[in-house]
C-alpha positions in Angstrom: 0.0 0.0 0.0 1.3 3.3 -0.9 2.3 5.7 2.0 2.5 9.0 0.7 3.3 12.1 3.7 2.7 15.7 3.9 6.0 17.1 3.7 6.5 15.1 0.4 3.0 16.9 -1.0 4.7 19.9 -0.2 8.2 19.7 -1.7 5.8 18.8 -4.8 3.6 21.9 -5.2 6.7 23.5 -4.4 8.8 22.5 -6.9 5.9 22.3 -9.6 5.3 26.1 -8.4 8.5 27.6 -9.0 9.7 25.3 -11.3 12.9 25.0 -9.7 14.1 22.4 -6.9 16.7 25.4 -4.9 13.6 27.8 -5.2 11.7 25.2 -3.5 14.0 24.6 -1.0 14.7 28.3 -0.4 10.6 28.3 0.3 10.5 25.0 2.6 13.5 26.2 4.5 15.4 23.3 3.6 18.4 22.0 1.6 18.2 21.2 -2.2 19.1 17.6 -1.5 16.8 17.2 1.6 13.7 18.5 -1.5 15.3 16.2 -3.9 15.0 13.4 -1.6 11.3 13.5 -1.0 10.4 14.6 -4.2 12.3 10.8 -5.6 10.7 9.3 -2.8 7.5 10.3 -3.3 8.2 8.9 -7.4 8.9 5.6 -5.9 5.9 5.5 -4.1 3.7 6.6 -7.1 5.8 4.5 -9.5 5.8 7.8 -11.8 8.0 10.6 -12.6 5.9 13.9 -11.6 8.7 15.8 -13.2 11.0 16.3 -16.4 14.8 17.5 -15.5 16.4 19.3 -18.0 19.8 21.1 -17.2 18.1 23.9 -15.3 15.0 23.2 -16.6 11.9 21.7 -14.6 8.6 21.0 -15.9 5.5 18.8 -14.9 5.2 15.7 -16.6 2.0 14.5 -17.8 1.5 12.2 -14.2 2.5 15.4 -12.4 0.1 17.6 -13.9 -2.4 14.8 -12.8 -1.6 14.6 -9.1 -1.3 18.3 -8.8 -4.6 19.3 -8.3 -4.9 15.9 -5.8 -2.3 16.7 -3.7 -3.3 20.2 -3.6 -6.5 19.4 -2.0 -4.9 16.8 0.4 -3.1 19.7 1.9 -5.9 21.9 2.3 -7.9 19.5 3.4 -5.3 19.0 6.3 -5.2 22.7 6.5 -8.4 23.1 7.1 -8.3 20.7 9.6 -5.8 22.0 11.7 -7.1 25.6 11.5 -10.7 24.3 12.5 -8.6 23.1 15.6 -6.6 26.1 16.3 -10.3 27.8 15.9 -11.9 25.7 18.9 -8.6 26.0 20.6 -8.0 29.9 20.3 -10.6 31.5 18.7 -8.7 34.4 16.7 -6.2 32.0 14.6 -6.6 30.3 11.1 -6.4 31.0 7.5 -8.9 32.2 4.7 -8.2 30.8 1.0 -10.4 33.6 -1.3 -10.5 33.6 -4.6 -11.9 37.3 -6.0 -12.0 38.5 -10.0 -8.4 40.6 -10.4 -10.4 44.1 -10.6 -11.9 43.0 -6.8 -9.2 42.0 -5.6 -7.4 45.0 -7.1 -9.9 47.9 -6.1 -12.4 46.3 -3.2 -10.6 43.2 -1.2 -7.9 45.9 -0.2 -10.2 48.3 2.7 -12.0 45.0 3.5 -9.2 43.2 4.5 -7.5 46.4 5.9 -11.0 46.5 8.4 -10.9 42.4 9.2 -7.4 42.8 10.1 -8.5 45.2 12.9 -10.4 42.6 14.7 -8.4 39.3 13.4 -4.4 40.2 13.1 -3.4 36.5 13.5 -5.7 35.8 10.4 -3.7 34.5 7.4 -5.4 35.4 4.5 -4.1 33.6 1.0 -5.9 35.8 -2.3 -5.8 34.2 -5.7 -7.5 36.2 -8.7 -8.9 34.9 -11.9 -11.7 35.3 -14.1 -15.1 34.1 -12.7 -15.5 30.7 -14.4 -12.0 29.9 -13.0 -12.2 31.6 -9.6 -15.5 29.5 -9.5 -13.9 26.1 -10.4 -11.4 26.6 -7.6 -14.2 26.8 -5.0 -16.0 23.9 -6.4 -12.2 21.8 -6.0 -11.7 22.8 -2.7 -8.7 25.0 -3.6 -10.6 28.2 -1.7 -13.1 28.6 0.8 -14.9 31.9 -0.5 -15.1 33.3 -4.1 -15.9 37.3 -4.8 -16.9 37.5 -8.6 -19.7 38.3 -10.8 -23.0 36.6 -9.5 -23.2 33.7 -11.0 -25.7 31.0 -10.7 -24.5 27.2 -9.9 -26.7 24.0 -7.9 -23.9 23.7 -5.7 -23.2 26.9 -4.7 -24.7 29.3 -2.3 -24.6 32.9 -3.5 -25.1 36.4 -1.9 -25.5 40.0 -4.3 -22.7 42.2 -2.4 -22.9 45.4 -4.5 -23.9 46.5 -8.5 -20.1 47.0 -10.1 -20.8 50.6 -12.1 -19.5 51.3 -15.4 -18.0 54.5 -16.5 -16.7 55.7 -20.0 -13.5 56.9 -19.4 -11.1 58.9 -22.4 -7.8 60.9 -22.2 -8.3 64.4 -20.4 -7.1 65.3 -24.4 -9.9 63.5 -26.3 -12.8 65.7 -28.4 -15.4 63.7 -25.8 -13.9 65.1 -22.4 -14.6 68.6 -23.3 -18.1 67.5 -24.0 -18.8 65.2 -21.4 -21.5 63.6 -22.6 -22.3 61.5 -25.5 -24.5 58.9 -27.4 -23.4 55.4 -28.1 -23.8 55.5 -31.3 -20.9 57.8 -31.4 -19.0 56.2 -28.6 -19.1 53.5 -30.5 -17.5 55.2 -33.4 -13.9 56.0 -31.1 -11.3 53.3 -30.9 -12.5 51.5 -28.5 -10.3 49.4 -25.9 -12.0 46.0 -24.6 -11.1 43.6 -22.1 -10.2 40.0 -23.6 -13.0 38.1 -24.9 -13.0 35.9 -21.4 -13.7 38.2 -19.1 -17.5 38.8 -18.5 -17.1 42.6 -18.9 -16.4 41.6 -22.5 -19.7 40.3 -23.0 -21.5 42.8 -20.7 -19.9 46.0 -22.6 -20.9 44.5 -26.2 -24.1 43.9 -25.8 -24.6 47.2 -24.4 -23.7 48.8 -27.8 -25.6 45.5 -30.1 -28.7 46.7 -28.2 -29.3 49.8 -29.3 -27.4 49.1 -33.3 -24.1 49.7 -32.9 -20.9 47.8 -33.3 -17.9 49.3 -32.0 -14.7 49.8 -33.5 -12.3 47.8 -31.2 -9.1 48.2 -31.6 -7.5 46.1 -28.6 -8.2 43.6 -26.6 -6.4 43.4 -23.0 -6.4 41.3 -19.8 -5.3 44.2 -17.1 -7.6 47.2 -16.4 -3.9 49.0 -15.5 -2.9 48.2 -18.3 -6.1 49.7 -20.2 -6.2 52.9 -18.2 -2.6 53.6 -19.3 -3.6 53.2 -23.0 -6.7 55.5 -22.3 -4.6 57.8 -21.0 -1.8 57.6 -24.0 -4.8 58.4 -26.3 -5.1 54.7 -27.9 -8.9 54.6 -27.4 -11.5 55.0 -25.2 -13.0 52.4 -23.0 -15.6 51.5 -20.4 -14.5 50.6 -16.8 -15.7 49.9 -13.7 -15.9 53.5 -11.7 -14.0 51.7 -9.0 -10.9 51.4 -10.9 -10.6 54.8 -12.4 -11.8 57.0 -9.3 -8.3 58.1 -8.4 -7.6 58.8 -11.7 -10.5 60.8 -12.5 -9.9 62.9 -9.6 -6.6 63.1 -10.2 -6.9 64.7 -14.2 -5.4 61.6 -15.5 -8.9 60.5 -17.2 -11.5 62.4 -17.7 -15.6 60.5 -17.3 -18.2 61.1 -19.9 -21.6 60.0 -19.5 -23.6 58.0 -21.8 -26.6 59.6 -22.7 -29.0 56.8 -24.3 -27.8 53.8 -23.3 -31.1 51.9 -22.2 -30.4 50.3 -19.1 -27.0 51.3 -16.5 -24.2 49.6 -17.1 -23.1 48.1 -14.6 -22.0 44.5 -13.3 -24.0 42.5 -10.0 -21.1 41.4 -7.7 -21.2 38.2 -5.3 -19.9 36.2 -2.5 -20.4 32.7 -3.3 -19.3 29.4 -0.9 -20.2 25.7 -1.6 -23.3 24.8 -0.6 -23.8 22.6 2.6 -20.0 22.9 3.5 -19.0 23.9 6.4 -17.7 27.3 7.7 -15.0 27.5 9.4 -14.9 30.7 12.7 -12.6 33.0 11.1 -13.9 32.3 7.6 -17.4 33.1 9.1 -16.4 36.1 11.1 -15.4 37.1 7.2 -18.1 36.8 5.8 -19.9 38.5 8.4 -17.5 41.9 7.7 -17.6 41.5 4.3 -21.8 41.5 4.1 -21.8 44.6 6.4 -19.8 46.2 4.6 -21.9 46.1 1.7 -25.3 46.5 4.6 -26.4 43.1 3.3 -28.2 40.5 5.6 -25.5 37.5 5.9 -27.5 34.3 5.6 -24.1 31.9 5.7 -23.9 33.0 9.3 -26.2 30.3 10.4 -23.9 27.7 8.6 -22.7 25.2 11.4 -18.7 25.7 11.8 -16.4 22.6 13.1 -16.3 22.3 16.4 -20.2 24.0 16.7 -22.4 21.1 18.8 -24.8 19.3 16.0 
């Protein structure tokens, strides 16, 4: 029967995460030979080679990429274990695994996490971003505890509306449109216009915004980092709609200048979530979470009367 132990999981995701066995060690505070040695031991037990050596080179072989996600839920599962413990035992200790959509994480998670800090210190929070279908897959694996992404709707997990994301069309302090400051789609649609890749649900969201009312916009790029598209806006390569969020400091700052739409039939705008996997259970600090996070936002928080490990049945 195989016997496969934690520390060897760990030199694994270590190694298949930087890609390097001294950058793994560096990370597990060990020696390269000490990694080396469970990483071959843990081969032998599998009877597979998880990775490909090549001079400097490491990469995942086909049975690594296989056991990754496994193993990768093996420790969180143990995780989760010991924090629900160290819960019972202390009461202010444990970790959160969230997964949020990048402009969240980028613009909102910051002054929520800033507040839970106040109360929890000894909190350990890990953040991962992604788009929503990916940041929901995650949850679903068992690879986070909480996702924060577009409201979505799924039979397995249990959603809450947090806030409406607003839109804003946003242009170069220099463009024709900021003297202005309002305008119609139809001629909106006429600018260069700068769009978030084709994954991303503000992609979708924005388009049909113009289809409904006849227009197809000129797009001229496609990008995957609302940084990224507020420094082309601001360069003069297009125009672009963002959530108000992101481009507030700007804005206020003279570095992009807002316009309003003036017929576009319904607000454009984005409904934001908090989503968990139904009928799991919730641990203290991840409750005490979601607790801060729905008052934030003054919305009732029907998790909190999920039962938490350690809570009599």
């Amino acid at each position: 029967m195989q016997t496969v132990e934690l520390a060897q999981l760990e030199a694994f995701l270590q190694v298949a995460h930087h890609r390097s066995f001294s950058r793994a060690a560096e990370a597990l505070f060990l020696t390269q030979p000490s990694v080396t040695a469970r990483i071959q031991s843990l081969e032998r037990e599998l009877g597979e080679r998880l990775f490909e050596r090549t001079g400097r080179s490491v990469t995942l072989t086909d049975a690594g990429r296989a056991f990754m996600p496994h193993a990768q839920r093996a420790l969180t599962a143990v995780q989760e274990g010991t924090d629900a413990i160290e819960a019972v035992r202390h009461g202010d200790v444990g970790s959160i695994r969230i997964g949020a959509s990048s402009s969240i994480a980028t613009y909102i998670l910051p002054e929520v996490f800033a507040h839970f800090r106040e109360t929890r210190p000894r909190v350990h929070i890990h953040l991962s971003t992604g788009n929503t279908e990916e940041v929901i897959e995650r949850l679903l694996a068992s690879e986070i505890h909480v996702a924060i992404t577009r409201l979505i709707q799924h039979p397995e997990v249990e959603s809450l509306h947090l806030y409406n994301d607003d839109l804003a069309l946003v242009v170069s302090p220099k463009h024709h449109f900021a003297a202005k400051g309002r305008v119609t789609v139809a001629e909106a649609g006429r600018e260069p216009f700068l769009f978030f890749e084709r994954s991303s649900s503000y992609h979708g969201l924005i388009y049909s915004m113009f289809l409904r009312v006849g227009v197809v916009p000129e797009s001229v790029m496609e990008l995957d980092s609302m940084e990224a598209t507020k420094h082309m806006v601001q360069a003069g390569l297009g125009i672009a709609i963002l959530p108000v969020a992101s481009v507030d400091r700007e804005i206020q700052a003279g570095q992009l200048a807002r316009v309003d739409i003036r017929d576009m039939e319904q607000p454009a705008q984005r409904e934001v979530g908090v989503h968990v996997v139904r009928n799991r259970a919730i641990t203290p600090v991840l409750r005490d979470f979601l607790k801060l996070l729905t008052s934030e936002y003054g919305i009732t928080n029907t998790f909190d009367g999920r039962r938490a490990p350690g809570d009599p049945e």
